[in-house]
LUMZA-315550 format. One record per residue (C-alpha): residue in one letter; x, z, y. Coordinates in steps of 0.1 Angstrom, whole numbers, plus 5000, padded with zeros to 4 digits. Each point is the difference from the previous one (the first is absolute). Layout:
BEGIN
{r 'A', {X, Z, Y}}
...
% end
This chain:
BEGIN
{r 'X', {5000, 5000, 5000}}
{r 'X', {5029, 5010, 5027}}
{r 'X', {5019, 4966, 4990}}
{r 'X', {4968, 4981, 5013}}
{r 'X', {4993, 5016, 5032}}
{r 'X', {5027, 4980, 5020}}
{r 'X', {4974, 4968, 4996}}
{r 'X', {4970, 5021, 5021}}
{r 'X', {4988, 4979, 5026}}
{r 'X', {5019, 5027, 5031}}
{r 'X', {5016, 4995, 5031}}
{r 'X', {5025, 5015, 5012}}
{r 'X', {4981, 5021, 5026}}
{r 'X', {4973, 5011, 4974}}
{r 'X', {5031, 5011, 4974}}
{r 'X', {5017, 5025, 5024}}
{r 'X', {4968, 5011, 5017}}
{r 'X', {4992, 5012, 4962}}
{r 'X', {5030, 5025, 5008}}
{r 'X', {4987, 5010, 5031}}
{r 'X', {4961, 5009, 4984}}
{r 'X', {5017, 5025, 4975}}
{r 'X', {5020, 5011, 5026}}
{r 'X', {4968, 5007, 5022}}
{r 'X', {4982, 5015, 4972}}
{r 'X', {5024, 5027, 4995}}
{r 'X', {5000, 5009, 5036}}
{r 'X', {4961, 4998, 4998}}
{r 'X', {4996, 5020, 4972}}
{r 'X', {5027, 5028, 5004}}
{r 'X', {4995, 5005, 5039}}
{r 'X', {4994, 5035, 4997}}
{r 'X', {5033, 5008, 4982}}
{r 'X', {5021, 4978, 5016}}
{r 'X', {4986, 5013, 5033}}
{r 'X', {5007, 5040, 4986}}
{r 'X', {5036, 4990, 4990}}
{r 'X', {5006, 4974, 5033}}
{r 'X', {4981, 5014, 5029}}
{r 'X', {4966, 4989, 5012}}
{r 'X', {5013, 4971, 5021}}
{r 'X', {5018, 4985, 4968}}
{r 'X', {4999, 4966, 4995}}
{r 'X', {5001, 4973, 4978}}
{r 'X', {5031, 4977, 5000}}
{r 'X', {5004, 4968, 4981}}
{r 'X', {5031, 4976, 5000}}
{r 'X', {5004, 4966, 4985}}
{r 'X', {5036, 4990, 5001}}
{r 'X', {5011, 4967, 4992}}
{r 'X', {5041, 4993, 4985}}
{r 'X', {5005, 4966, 5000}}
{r 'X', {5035, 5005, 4989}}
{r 'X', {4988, 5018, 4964}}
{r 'X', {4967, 4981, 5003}}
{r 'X', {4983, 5035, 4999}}
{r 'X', {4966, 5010, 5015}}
{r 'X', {4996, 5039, 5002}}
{r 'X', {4968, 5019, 5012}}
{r 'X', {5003, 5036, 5006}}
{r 'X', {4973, 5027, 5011}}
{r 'X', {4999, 5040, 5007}}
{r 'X', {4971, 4999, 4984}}
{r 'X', {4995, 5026, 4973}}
{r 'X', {5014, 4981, 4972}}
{r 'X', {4990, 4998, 4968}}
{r 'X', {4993, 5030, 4981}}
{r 'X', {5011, 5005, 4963}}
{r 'X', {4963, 5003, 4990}}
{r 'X', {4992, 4967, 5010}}
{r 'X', {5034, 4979, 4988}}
{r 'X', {4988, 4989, 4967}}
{r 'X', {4968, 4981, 5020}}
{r 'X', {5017, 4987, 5026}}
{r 'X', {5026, 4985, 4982}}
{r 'X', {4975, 4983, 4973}}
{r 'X', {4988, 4969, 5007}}
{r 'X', {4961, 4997, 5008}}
{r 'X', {4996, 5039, 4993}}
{r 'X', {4969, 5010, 5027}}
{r 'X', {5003, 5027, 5023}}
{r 'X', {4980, 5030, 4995}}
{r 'X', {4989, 4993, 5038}}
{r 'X', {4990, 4963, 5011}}
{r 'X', {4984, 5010, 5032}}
{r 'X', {5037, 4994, 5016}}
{r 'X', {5023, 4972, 5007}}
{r 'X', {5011, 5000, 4967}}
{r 'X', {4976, 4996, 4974}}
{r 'X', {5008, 4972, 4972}}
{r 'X', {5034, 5017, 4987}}
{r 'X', {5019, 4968, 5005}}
{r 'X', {5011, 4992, 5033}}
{r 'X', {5034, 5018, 4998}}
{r 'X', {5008, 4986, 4967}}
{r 'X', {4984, 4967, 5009}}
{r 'X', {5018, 4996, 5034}}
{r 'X', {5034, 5009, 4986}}
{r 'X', {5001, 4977, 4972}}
{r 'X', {4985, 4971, 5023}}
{r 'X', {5036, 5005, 5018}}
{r 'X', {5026, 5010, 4974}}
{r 'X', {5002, 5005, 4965}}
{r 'X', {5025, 5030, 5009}}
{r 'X', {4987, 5025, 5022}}
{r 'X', {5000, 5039, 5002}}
{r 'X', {4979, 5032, 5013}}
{r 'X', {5018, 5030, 5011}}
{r 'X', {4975, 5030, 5013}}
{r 'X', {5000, 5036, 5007}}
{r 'X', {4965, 5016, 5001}}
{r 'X', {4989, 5027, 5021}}
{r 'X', {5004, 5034, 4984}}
{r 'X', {5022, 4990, 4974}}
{r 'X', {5034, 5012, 4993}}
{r 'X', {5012, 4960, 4984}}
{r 'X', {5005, 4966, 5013}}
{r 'X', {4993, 4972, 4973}}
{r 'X', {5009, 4965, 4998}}
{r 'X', {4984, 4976, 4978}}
{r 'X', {5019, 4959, 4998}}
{r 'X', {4984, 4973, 4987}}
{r 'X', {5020, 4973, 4987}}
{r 'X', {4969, 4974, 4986}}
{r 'X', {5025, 4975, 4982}}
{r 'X', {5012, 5032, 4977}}
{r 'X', {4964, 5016, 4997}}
{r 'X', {4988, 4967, 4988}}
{r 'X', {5032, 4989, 4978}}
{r 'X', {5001, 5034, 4985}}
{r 'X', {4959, 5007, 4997}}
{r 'X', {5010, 5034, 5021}}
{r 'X', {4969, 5022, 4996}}
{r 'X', {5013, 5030, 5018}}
{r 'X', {5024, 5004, 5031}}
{r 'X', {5025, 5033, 5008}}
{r 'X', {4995, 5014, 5033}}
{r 'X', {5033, 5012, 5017}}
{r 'X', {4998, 5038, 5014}}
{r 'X', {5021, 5016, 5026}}
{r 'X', {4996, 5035, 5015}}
{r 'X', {4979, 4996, 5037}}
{r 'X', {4987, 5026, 5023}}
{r 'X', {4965, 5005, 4997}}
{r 'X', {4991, 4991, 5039}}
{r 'X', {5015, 4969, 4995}}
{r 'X', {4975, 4971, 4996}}
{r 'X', {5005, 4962, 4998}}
{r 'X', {4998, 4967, 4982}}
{r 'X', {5024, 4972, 4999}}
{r 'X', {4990, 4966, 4983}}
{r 'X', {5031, 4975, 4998}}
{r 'X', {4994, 4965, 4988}}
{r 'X', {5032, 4987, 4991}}
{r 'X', {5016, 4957, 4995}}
{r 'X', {4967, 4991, 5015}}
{r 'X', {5020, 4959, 4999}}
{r 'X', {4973, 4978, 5013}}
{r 'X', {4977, 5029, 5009}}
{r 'X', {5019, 5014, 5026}}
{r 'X', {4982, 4992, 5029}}
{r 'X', {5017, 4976, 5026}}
{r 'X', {5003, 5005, 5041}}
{r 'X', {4963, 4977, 5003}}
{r 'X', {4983, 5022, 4972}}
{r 'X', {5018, 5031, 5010}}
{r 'X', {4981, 4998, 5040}}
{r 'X', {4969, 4990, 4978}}
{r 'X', {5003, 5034, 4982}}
{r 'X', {5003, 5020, 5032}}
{r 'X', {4967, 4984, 5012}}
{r 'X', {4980, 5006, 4969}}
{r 'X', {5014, 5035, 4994}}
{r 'X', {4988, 5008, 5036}}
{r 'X', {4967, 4983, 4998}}
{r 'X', {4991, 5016, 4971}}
{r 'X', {5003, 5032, 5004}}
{r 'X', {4994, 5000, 5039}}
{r 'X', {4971, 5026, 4997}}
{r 'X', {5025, 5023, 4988}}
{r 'X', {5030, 4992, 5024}}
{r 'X', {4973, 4998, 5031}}
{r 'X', {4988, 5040, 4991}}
{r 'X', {5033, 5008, 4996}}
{r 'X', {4999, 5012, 4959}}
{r 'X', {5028, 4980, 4990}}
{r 'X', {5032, 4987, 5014}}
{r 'X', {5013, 4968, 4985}}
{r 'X', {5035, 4995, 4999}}
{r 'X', {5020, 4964, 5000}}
{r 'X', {5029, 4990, 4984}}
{r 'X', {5038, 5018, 5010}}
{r 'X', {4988, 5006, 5036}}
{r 'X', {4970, 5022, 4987}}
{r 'X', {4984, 4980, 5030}}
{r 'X', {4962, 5017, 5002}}
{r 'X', {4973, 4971, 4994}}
{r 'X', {4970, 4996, 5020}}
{r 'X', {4967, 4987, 5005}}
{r 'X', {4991, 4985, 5034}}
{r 'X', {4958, 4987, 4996}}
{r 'X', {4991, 4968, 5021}}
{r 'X', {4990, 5002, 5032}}
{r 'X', {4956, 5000, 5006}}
{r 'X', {4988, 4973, 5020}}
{r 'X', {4983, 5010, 5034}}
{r 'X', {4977, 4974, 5018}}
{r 'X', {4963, 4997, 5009}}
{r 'X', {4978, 4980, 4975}}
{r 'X', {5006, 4963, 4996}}
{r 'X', {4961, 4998, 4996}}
{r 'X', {4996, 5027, 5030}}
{r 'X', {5027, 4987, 5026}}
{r 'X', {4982, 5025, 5028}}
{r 'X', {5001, 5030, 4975}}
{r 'X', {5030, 5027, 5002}}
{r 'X', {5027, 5002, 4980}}
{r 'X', {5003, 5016, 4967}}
{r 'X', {5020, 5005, 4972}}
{r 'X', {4998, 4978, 4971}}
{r 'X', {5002, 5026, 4969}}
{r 'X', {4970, 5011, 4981}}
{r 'X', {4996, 5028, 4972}}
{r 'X', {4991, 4988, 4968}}
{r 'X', {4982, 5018, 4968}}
{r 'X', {4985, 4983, 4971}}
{r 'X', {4983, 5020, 4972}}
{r 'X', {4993, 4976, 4969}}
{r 'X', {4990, 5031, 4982}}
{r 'X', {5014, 5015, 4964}}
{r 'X', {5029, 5018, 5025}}
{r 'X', {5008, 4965, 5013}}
{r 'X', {5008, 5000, 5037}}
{r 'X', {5026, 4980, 5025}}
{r 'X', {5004, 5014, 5033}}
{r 'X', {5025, 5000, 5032}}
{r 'X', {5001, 4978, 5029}}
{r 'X', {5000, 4957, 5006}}
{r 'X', {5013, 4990, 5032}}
{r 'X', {5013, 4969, 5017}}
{r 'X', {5034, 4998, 5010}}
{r 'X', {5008, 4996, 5036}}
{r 'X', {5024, 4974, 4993}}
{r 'X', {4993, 4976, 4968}}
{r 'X', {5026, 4999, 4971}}
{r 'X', {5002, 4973, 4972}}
{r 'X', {5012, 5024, 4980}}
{r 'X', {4990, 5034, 5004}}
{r 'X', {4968, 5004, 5009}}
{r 'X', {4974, 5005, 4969}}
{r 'X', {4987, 5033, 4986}}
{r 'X', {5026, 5026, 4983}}
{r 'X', {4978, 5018, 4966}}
{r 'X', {5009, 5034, 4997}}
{r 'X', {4996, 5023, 4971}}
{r 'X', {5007, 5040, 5004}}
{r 'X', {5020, 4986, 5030}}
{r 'X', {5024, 4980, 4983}}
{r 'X', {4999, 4966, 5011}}
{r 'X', {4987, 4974, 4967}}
{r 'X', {4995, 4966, 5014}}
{r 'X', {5009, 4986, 5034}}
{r 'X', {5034, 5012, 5002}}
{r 'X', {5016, 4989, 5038}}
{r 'X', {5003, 4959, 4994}}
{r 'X', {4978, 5001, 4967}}
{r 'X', {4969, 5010, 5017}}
{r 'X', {4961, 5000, 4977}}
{r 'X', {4986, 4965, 5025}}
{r 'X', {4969, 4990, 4978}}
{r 'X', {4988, 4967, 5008}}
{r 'X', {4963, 5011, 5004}}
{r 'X', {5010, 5023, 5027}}
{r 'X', {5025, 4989, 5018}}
{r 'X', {5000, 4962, 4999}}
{r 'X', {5023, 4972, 4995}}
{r 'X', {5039, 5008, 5014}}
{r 'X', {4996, 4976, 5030}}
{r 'X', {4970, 5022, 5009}}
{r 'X', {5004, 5030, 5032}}
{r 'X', {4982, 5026, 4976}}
{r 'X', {5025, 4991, 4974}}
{r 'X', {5027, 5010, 5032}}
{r 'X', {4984, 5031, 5012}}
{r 'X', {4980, 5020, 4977}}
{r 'X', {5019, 5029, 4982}}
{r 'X', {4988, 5037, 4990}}
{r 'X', {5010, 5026, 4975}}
{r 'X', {4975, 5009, 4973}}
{r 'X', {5002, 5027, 4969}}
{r 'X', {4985, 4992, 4977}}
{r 'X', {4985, 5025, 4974}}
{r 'X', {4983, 5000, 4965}}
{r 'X', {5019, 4963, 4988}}
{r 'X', {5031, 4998, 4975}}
{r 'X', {5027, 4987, 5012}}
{r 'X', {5029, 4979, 4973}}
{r 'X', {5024, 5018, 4983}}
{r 'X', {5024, 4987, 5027}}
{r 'X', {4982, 5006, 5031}}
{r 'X', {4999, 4973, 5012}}
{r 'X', {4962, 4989, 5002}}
{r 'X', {4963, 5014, 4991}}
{r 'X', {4981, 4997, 4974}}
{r 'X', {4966, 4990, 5017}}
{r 'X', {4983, 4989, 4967}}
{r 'X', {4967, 4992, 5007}}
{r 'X', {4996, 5011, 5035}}
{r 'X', {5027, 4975, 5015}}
{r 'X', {4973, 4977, 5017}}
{r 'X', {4982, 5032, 5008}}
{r 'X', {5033, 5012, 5016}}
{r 'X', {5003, 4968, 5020}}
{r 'X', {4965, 4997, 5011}}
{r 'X', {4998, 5036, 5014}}
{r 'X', {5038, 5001, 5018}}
{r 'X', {4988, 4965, 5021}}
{r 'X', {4964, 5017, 5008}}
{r 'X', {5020, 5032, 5010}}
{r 'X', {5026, 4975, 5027}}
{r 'X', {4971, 4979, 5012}}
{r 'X', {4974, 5032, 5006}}
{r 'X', {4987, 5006, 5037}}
{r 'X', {5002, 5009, 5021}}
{r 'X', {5044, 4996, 4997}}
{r 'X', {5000, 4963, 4981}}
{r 'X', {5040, 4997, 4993}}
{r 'X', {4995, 4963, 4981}}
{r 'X', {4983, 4987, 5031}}
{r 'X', {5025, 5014, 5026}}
{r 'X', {5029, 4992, 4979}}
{r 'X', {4984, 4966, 5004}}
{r 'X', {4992, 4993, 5033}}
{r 'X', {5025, 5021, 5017}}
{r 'X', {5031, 4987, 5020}}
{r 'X', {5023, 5021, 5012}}
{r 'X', {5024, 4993, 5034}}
{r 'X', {5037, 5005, 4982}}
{r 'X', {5019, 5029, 5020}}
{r 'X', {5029, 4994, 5021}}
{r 'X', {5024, 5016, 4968}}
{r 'X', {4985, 4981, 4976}}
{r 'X', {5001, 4964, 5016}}
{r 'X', {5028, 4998, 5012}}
{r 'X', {5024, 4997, 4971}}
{r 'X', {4973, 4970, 4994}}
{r 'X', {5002, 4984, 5031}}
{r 'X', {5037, 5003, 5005}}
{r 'X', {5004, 4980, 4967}}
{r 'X', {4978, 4980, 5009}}
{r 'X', {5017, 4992, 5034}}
{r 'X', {5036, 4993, 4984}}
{r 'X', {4983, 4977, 4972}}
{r 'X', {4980, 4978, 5027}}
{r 'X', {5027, 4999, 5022}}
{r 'X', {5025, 4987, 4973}}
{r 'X', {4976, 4976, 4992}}
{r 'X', {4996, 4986, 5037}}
{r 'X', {5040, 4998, 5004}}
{r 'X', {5006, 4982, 4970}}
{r 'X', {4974, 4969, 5004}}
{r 'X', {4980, 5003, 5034}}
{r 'X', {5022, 4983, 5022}}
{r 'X', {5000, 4968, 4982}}
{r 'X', {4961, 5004, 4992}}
{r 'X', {4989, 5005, 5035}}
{r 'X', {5024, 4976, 5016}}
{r 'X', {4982, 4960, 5006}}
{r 'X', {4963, 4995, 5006}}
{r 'X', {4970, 4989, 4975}}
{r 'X', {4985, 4971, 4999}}
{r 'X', {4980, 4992, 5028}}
{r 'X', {4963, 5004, 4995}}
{r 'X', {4967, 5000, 5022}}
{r 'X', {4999, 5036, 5016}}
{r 'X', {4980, 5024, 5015}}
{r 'X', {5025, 5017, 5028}}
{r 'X', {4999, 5041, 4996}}
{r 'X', {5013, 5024, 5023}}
{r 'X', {5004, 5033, 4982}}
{r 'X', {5012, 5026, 5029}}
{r 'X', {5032, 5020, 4998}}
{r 'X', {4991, 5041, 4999}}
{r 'X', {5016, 5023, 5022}}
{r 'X', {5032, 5019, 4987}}
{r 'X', {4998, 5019, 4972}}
{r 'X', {5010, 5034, 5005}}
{r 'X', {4984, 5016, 4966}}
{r 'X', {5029, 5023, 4976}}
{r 'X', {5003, 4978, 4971}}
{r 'X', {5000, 5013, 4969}}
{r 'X', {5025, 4979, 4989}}
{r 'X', {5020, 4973, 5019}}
{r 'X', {5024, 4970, 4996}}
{r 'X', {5019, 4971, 5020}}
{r 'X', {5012, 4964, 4989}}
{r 'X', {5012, 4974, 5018}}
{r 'X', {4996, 4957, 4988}}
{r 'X', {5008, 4968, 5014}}
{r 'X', {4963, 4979, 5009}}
{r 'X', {5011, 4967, 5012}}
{r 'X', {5033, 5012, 5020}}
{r 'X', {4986, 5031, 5012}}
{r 'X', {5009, 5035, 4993}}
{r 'X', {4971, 5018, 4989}}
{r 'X', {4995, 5040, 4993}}
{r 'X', {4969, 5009, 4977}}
{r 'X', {4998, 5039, 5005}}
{r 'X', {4975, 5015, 4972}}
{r 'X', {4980, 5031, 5002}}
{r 'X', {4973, 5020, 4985}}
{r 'X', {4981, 5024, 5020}}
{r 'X', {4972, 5026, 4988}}
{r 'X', {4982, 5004, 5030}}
{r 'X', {4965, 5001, 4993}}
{r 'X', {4994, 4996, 5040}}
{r 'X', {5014, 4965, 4997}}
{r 'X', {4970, 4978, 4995}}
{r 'X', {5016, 4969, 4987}}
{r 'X', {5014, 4994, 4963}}
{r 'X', {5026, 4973, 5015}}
{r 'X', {5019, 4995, 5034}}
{r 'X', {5025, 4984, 5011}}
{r 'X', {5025, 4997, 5032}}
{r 'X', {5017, 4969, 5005}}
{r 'X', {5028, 5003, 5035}}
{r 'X', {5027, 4974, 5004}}
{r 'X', {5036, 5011, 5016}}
{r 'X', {5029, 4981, 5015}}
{r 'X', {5036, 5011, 5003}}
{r 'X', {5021, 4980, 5023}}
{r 'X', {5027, 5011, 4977}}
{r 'X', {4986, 4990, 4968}}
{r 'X', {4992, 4963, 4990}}
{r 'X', {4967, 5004, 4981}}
{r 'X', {4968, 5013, 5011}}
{r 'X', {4984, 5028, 4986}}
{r 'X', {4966, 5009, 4986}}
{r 'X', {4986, 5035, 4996}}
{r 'X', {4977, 5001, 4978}}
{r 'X', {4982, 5036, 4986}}
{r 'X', {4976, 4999, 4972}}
{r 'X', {4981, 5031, 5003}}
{r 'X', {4977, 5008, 4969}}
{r 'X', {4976, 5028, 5000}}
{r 'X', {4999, 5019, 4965}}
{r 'X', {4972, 5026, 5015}}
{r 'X', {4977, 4964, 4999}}
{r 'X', {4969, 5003, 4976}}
{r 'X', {5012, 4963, 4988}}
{r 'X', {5033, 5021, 4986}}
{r 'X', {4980, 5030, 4992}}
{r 'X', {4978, 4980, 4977}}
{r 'X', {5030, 4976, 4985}}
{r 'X', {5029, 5024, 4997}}
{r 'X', {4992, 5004, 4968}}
{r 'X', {5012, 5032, 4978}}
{r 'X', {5030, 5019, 5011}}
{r 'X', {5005, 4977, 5030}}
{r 'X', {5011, 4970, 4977}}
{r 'X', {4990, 4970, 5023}}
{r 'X', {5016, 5007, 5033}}
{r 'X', {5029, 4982, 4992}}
{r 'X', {4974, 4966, 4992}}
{r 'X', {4978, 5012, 5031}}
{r 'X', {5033, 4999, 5022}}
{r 'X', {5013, 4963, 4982}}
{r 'X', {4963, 4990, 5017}}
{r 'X', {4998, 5012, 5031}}
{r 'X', {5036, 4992, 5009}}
{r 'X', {4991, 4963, 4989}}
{r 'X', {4972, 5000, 5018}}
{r 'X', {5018, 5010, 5031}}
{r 'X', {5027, 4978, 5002}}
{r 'X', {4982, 4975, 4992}}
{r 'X', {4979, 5003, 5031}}
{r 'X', {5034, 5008, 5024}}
{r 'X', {5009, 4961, 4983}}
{r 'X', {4967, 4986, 5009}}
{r 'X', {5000, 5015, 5040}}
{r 'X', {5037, 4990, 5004}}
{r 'X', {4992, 4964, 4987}}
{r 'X', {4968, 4993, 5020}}
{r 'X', {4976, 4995, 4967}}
{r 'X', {4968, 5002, 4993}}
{r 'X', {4976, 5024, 4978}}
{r 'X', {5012, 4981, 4967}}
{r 'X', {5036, 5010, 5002}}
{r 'X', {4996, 5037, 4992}}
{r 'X', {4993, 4987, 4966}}
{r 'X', {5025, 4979, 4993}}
{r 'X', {5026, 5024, 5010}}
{r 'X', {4983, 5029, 4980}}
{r 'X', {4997, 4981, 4967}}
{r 'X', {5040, 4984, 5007}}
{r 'X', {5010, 5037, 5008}}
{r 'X', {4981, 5017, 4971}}
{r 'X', {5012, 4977, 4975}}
{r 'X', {5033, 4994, 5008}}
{r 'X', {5017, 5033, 5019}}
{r 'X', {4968, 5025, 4990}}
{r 'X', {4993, 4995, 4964}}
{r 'X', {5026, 5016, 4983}}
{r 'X', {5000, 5036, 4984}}
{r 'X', {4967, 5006, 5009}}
{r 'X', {4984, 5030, 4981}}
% end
């Protein structure tokens, strides 16, 4: 049985957090001692330590260890715990986690009150060679007020986790146990720093209604119980996020506070609820739920909804979309002005990418005149100077048809300024320099309901709605400065889009 549990369907996240429930459940169900022997403040400490060097994973607690009454069941596989109302309750997630990493792996532990520390290896290649039925256990004098357990997984090879899997493990370990870390209970240590993990929730969106534009702001979170009856019940909270993520929001399932499914950048995203990924519910919509009365798999990983997984599905949606606080149809409809902070590591990429694009190949396209065609003569005016703080900002300078022209680009979020596009346009001469100059400042309003509406999640479009207005307003400068008529904005904004704007658009 032990030689097959490396083939269980784990990941790396789920195996160690295994480590971390028996280490919870000690705490949990010896508090009282430990408290007696430590002081009341005493707390809970748990260390995962990675050694690349021996490929070795270590876990270690102050927990109360494991007591000499309950060795023979802990170290059997599938042997049920007298108590299943904990975190550990299938007698295999040790055993089950440790062979998933190694086949040579070890438990040293010194219980509470007991005058011996024990050690118990497991090396599965000899147990299964040699049909071992029974294991020694190493003893070595302790002092009773001593209490610990150290789990060493040892030439983990291909197991060991790697720098991309190792930040991945961070993230779960905190989002799975974030109740705990957020009321303090535990403290999670990383790695050779012992560097303290956290939890930090998503920020609630704040904003009036979409359907109610006059009505007052308001928190987006709602509380959420469900009783299905037979001691079935999921409550906690669904919220929308104030800003969207592709990839975490979604609902987090909880079961005696331990996170099971929707772990950080895994989260539970039904279809019925929350829509197709292109979709702003998909985007916004999270909430923490516990979930009580369902089975969960022998790994942790999932529920066991049976029967009542439409009946699950059905209710959670009614519970988002109840009035009067309808979180589908504001995740829907609402559009939210991006902050200074958040756009403008946006829009200065964007900026450095359009202006590359106009240095490399906008001379050349703007330089000659189309052909000539019958045309209604347009006038556009010239705005006043534009005195509005960009949010962003950027200068180039090309050659149009021997003439020295500076295209200055900025993006303001000024929701006083009326206008989604303006445009200055102011010719210099220097009796020192041989070419003219042009001075020409594209001035795009991202505070415009046209951006507002079109952004699209997490800002992705400003760098395409900049590529547009910037053809747009060139384009015009080149139709003033050559004297043409309402049909040459056109021409200019197709040549422009297609051959200086079209590239690396999102």
């Amino acid at each position: 049985m032990l030689s097959v549990l490396k083939h269980l369907n784990y990941k790396a996240w789920f195996a160690v957090a295994e480590f971390v429930d028996n280490s919870i459940q000690s705490h949990i169900a010896n508090i009282d001692a430990l408290r007696a022997q430590e002081g009341p403040h005493f707390k809970l400490r748990i260390r995962v330590r990675l050694d690349p060097e021996l490929s070795m994973i270590e876990i270690t607690d102050n927990a109360a260890g494991i007591f000499i009454g309950d060795f023979a069941r802990a170290f059997r596989p599938a042997e049920i715990p007298l108590d299943r109302t904990g975190l550990s309750e299938f007698g295999m997630g040790m055993k089950a986690a440790a062979c998933w990493f190694s086949d040579l792996w070890s438990v040293r532990t010194k219980a509470l009150g007991e005058s011996v520390e024990r050690t118990v290896r497991f090396d599965i290649g000899a147990i299964v060679s040699n049909r071992t039925e029974t294991l020694g256990v190493e003893e070595r004098p302790a002092a009773p007020g001593e209490h610990y357990t150290i789990v060493t997984l040892e030439k983990l090879g291909a197991k060991f986790p790697q720098a991309r899997t190792q930040k991945k493990l961070r993230e779960h370990l905190s989002s799975i146990y974030r109740v705990f870390l957020r009321r303090g209970d535990i403290e999670l240590l990383w790695d050779r720093d012992a560097d303290p993990l956290s939890y930090t929730g998503a920020a609630i969106l704040e904003a009036t209604p979409a359907a109610s534009p006059d009505a007052p702001s308001m928190e987006w979170r709602k509380a959420v119980d469900i009783d299905f009856g037979e001691g079935k019940r999921i409550h906690g909270f669904a919220a929308l996020r104030a800003e969207g993520s592709t990839t975490h929001a979604g609902f987090a399932l909880f079961r005696r506070n331990r996170l099971i499914v929707g772990s950080d950048d895994e989260p539970f995203r039904p279809l019925e609820i929350f829509g197709n990924a292109n979709s702003y519910r998909f985007q916004r919509l999270f909430g923490e739920l516990h979930v009580e009365g369902f089975e969960v798999s022998h790994t942790k990983d999932g529920f066991k909804w049976d029967e009542h997984e439409q009946d699950v599905l059905d209710k959670l949606r009614n519970a988002v979309e109840d009035e009067p606080m309808n979180l589908l149809r504001q995740a829907e409809q609402h559009r939210a002005r991006p902050s200074r902070t958040v756009i403008t590591t946006v829009a200065d990429t964007a900026t450095v990418s359009v202006t590359k694009a106009l240095e490399r190949t906008a001379g050349p396209v703007l330089s000659g005149e189309p052909v000539p065609q019958e045309l209604v003569q347009v006038a556009p005016p010239t705005p006043p100077a534009l005195d509005v703080a960009p949010v962003s900002q950027r200068s180039v300078e090309i050659l149009v048809d021997g003439s020295r022209w500076v295209i200055n680009l900025r993006m303001t979020l000024d929701p006083n300024v009326a206008d989604w596009l303006r445009f200055s346009d102011q010719t210099t001469s220097d009796l020192f320099e041989e070419l003219e100059e042009h001075r020409i400042t594209v001035d795009v309003s991202l505070a415009h309901p046209f951006v507002e509406r079109f952004i699209g999640p997490e800002n992705g479009n400003t760098e395409l709605i900049l590529r547009f207005a910037t053809a747009i307003s060139v384009a015009l400068v080149r139709m003033q400065r050559g004297g043409t008529s309402a049909a040459v904005p056109l021409h200019w904004i197709n040549k422009l889009l297609r051959e200086t704007l079209s590239g690396s658009l999102p």
